[in-house]
C-alpha positions in Angstrom: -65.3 -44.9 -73.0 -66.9 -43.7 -69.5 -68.3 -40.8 -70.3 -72.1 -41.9 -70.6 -71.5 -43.5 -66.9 -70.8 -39.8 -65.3 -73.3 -38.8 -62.4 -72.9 -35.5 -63.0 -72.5 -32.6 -65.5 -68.6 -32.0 -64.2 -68.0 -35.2 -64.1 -68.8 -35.9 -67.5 -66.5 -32.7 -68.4 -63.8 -33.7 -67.0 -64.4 -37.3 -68.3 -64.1 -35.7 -71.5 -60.8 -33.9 -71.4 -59.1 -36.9 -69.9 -60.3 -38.9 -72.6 -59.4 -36.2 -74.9 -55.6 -36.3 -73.2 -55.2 -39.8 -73.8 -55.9 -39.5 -77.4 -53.9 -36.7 -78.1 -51.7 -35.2 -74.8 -52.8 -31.4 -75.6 -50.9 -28.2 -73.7 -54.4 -27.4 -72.3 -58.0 -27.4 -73.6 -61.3 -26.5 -72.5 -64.9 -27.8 -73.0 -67.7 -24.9 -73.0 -71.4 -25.3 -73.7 -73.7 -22.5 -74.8 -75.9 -20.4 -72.2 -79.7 -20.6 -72.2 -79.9 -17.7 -74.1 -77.7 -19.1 -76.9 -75.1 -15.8 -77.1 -72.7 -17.2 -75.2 -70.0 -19.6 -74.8 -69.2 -20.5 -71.1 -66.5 -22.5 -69.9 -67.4 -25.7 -67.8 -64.3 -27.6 -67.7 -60.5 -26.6 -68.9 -57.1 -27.8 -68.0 -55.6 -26.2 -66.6 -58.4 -25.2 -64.6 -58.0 -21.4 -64.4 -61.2 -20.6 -67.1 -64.2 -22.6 -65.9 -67.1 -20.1 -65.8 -65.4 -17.6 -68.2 -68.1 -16.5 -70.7 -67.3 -16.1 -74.4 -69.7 -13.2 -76.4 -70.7 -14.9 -79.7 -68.2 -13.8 -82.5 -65.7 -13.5 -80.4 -63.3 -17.0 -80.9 -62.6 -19.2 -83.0 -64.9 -21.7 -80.7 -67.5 -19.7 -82.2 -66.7 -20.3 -86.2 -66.0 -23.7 -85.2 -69.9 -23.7 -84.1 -71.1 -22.0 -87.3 -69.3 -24.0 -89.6 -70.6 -27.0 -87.8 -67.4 -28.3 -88.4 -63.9 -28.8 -86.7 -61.9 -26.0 -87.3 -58.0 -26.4 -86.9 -55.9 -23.1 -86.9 -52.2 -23.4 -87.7 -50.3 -20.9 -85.8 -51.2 -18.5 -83.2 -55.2 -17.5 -83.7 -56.0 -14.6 -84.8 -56.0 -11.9 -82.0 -59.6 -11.0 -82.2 -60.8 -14.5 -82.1 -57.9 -15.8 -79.7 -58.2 -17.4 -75.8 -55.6 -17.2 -73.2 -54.9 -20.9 -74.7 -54.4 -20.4 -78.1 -52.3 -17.1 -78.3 -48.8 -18.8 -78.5 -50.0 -22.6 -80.0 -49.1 -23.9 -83.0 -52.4 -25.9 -83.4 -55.8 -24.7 -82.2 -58.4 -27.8 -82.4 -62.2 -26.6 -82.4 -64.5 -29.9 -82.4 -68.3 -28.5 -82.6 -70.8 -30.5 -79.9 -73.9 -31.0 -82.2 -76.8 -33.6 -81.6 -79.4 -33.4 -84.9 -79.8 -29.4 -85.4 -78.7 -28.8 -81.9 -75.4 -27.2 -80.6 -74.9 -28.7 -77.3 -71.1 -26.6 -77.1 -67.4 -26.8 -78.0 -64.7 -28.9 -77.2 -60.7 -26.9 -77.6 -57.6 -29.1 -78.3 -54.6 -27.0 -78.0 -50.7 -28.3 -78.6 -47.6 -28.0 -80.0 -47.8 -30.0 -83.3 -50.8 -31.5 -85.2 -51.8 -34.8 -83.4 -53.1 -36.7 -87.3 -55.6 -37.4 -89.2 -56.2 -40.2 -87.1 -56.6 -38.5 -83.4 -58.9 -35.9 -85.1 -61.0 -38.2 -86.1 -60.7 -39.9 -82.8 -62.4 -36.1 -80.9 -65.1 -35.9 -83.7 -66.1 -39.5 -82.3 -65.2 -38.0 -78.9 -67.0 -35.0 -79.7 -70.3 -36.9 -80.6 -70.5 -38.9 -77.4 -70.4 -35.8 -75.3 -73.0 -33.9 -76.6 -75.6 -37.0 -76.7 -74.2 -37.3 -73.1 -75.3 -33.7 -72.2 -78.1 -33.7 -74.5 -79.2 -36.6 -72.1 -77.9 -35.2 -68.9 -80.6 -32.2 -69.7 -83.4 -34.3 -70.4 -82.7 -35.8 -67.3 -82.7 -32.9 -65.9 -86.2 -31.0 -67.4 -87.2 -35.4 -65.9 -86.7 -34.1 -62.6 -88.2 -30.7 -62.3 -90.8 -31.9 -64.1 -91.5 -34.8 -61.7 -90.6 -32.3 -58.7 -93.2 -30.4 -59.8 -95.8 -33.0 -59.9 -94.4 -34.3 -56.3 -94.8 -31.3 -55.0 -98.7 -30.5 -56.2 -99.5 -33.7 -55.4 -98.2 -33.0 -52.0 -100.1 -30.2 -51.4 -103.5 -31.9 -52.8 -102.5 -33.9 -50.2 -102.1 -31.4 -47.7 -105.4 -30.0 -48.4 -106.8 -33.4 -48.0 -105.7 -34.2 -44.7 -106.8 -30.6 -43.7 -110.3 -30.9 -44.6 -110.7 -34.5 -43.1 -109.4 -33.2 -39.8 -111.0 -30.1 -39.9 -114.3 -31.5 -41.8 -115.5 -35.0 -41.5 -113.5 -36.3 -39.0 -114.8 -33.9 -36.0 -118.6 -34.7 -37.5 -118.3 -38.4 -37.4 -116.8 -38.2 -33.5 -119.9 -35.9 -33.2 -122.4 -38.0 -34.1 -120.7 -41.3 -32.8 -121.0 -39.6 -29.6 -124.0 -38.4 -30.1 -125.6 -41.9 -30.7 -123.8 -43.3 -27.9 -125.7 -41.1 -25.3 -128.7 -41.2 -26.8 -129.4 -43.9 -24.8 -131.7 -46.0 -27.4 -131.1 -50.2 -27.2 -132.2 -51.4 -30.9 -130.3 -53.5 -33.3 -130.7 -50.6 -36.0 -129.1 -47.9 -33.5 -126.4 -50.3 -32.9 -125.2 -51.2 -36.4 -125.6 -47.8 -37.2 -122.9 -46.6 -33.8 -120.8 -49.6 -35.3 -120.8 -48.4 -38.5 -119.6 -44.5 -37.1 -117.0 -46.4 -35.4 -115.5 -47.8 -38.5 -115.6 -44.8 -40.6 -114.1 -42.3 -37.9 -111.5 -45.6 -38.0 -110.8 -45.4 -41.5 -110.9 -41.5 -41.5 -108.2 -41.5 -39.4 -106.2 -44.3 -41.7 -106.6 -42.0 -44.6 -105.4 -39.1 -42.3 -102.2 -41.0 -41.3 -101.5 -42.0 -44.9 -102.8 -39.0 -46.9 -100.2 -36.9 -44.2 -99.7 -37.0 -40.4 -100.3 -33.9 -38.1 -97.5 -35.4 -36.6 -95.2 -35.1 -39.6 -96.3 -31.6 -39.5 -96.1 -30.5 -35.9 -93.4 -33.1 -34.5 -91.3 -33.9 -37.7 -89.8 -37.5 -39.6 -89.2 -39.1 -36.7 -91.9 -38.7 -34.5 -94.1 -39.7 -37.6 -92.5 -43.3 -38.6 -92.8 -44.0 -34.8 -96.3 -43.4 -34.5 -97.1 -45.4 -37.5 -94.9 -48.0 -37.2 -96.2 -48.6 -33.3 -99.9 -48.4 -34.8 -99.2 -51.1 -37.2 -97.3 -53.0 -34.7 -100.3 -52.9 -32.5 -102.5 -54.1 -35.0 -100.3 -56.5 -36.6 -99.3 -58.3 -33.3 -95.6 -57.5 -34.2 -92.1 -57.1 -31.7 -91.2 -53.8 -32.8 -87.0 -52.4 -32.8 -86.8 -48.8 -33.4 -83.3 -46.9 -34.0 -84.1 -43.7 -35.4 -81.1 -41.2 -35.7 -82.4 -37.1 -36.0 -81.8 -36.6 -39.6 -81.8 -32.3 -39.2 -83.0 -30.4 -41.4 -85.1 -31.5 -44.4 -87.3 -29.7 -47.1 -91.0 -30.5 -46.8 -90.7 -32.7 -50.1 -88.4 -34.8 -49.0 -89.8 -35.2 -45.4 -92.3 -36.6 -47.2 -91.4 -38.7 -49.6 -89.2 -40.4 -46.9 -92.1 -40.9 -44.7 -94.6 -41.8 -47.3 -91.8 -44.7 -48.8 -91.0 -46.0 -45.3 -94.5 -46.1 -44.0 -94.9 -47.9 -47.4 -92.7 -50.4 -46.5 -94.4 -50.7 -43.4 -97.3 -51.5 -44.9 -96.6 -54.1 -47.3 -94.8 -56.5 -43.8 -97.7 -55.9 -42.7 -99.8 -57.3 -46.0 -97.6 -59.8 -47.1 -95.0 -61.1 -44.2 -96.4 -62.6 -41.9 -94.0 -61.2 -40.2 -93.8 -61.6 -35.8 -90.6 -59.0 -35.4 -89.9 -55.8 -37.3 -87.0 -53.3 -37.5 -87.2 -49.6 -38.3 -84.1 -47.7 -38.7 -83.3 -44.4 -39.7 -79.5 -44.0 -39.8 -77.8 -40.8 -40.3 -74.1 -41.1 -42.1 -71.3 -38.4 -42.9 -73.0 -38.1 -46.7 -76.2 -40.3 -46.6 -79.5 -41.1 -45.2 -80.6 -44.4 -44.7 -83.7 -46.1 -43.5 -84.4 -49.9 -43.1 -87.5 -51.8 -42.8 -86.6 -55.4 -41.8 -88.9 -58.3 -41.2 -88.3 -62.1 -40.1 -91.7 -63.0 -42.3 -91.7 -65.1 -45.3 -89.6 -63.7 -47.4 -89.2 -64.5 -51.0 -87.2 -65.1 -54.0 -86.3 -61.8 -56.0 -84.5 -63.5 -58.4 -88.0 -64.3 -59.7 -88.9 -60.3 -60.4 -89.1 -59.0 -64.1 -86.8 -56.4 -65.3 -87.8 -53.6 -63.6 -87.1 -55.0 -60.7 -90.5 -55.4 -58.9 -92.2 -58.8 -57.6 -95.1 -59.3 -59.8 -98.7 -58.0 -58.4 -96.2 -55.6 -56.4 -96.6 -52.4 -57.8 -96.0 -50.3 -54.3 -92.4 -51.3 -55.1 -91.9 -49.4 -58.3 -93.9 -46.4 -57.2 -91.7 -46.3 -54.1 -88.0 -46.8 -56.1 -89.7 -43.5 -58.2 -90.0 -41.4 -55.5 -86.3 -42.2 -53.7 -84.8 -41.5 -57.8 -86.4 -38.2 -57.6 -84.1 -37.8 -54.5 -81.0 -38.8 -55.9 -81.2 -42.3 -54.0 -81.7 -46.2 -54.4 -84.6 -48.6 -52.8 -82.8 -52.1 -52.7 -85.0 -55.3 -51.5 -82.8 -58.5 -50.0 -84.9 -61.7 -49.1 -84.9 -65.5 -49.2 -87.8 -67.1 -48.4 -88.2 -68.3 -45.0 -85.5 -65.3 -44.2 -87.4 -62.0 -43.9 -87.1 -59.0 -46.3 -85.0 -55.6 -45.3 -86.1 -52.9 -47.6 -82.7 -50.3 -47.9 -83.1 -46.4 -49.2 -80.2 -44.4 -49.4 -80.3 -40.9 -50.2 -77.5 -38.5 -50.5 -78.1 -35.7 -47.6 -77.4 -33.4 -50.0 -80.5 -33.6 -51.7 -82.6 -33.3 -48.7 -82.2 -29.6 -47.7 
């Protein structure tokens, strides 16, 4: 059964009514969960389709008893009409299966036909029945995963933001200052001259923090500009050939500006670590539903046949912490290398997740 493979919440509803079908070809049925507020049934998924997002007061069907009884309920002969559906008015057989998980009424699932299927294909939707509520019961936990990790993303983000304002707006200008300062002073000692030197390597590793912590140019010039300038700094310091194709990828939300930049620079960072690399490729490729960026390198490459189970080389934990952040946006982070053949780091994520 496919069911616990859906991607999403209608896929997995209508994954359920097909299965439903095969087991017992209804006239129509319907699966409805219950609101938020738990006094309400709505409809996500019926066949035919004409009822999704019809809301059911409590009390009101036979969906309902089905629910309180924590039992399937079969009606023989048209339901009641104060507890009938546009579906079960003129059917022999109304099947209610109750969605339950522990204590926990996920929703309903409504067979409708001409004759009762058996013992056997009722049996078959309690099993049914089961499997789609741990399936939604999962689905939301999934789903309280991401905002939950959204929201950490996000205040993280803005720590970060705070960061990078104070450095530049701090302890950046006051280290130029008195770098300068010392310069013109015009005293020739060996003291005064470690002490410039040492200046000249903090205002240099100010700056490093600045471009990792967050750009002004992700800021004031956008994704692009941003994973040019760092992947032409790193070039320059790495002694690298550097190819650039970076498509416009329009408009993005703030979060996932950055967690594109912060994953490719990432990337970046780890040729630059643990290639050896002497030509790199950046590429940022927009598709009809995806975005895609590359980071390719002709260094040593390696074997990741040899990774553990999560899928990350040992001692590389930038990895992992990099495939967390593209999940959060729907995507994937693949790795492909041989040794002696380079590594090209892939992230797809769906567009639709970026606005």
């Amino acid at each position: 059964m496919r069911i616990g493979n859906a991607a999403s919440a209608d896929e997995l509803f209508d994954l359920v009514l097909e299965a439903a079908h095969e087991a017992v070809a209804y006239e129509s049925a319907s699966l409805m969960t219950v609101d938020a507020a738990g006094d309400a049934l709505i409809v996500r998924a019926s066949r035919p389709g004409r009822l999704v997002g019809t809301r059911v007061a409590v009390g009101t069907s036979i969906s309902w008893q089905a629910l309180e009884r924590r039992e399937p309920l079969i009606v023989e002969g048209p339901a009641p009409k104060e507890l009938g559906t546009p579906y079960t008015k003129d059917v022999p057989f109304a099947i209610c299966i109750p969605l339950l998980v522990a204590a926990k009424t996920q929703g309903v699932l409504n067979v409708n036909r001409q004759s009762h299927p058996g013992n056997d294909a009722i049996a078959y939707l309690r099993i049914l029945g089961d499997q789609a509520a741990f399936a939604i019961e999962r689905m939301e936990l999934y789903g309280d995963l991401q905002h939950f990790t959204g929201q950490l993303l996000s205040q993280e983000e803005e720590s970060r933001r705070r960061l990078a304002r104070d450095l530049h707006d701090g302890l950046a200008p006051i280290l130029v200052s008195a770098h300068a300062q010392l310069q013109s002073a015009g005293v020739e000692n060996v003291q005064v001259g470690k002490a410039t030197e040492l200046l000249r390597r903090a205002i240099r590793e100010t700056r490093e923090i600045l471009g990792t912590v967050r750009p002004a140019t992700l800021d004031d010039l956008g994704l692009v500009a941003a994973l040019s300038a760092a992947a032409r700094e790193m070039a320059d310091e790495a002694g690298w050939t550097l190819e650039e194709a970076l498509d416009d990828p329009g408009p993005l939300s703030r979060e996932a500006e950055s967690t594109l930049y912060r994953v490719a620079v990432e990337a970046l960072n780890n040729v630059k670590k643990h290639a050896a690399a002497h030509e790199v490729r950046l590429a940022l490729l927009k598709n009809e539903e995806t975005l895609e960026i590359d980071v390719g390198d002709d260094g040593h490459g390696f074997e990741t046949e040899q990774w553990g189970e999560a899928g990350v080389r040992p001692g590389h934990f930038g990895l992992l912490g990099m495939r967390e952040r593209v999940a959060f946006l729907g995507g994937l982070c693949k790795v492909q290398s041989k040794p002696g053949e380079g590594t090209t780091v892939r992230i797809v994520v769906p567009r639709e997740r970026l606005r």
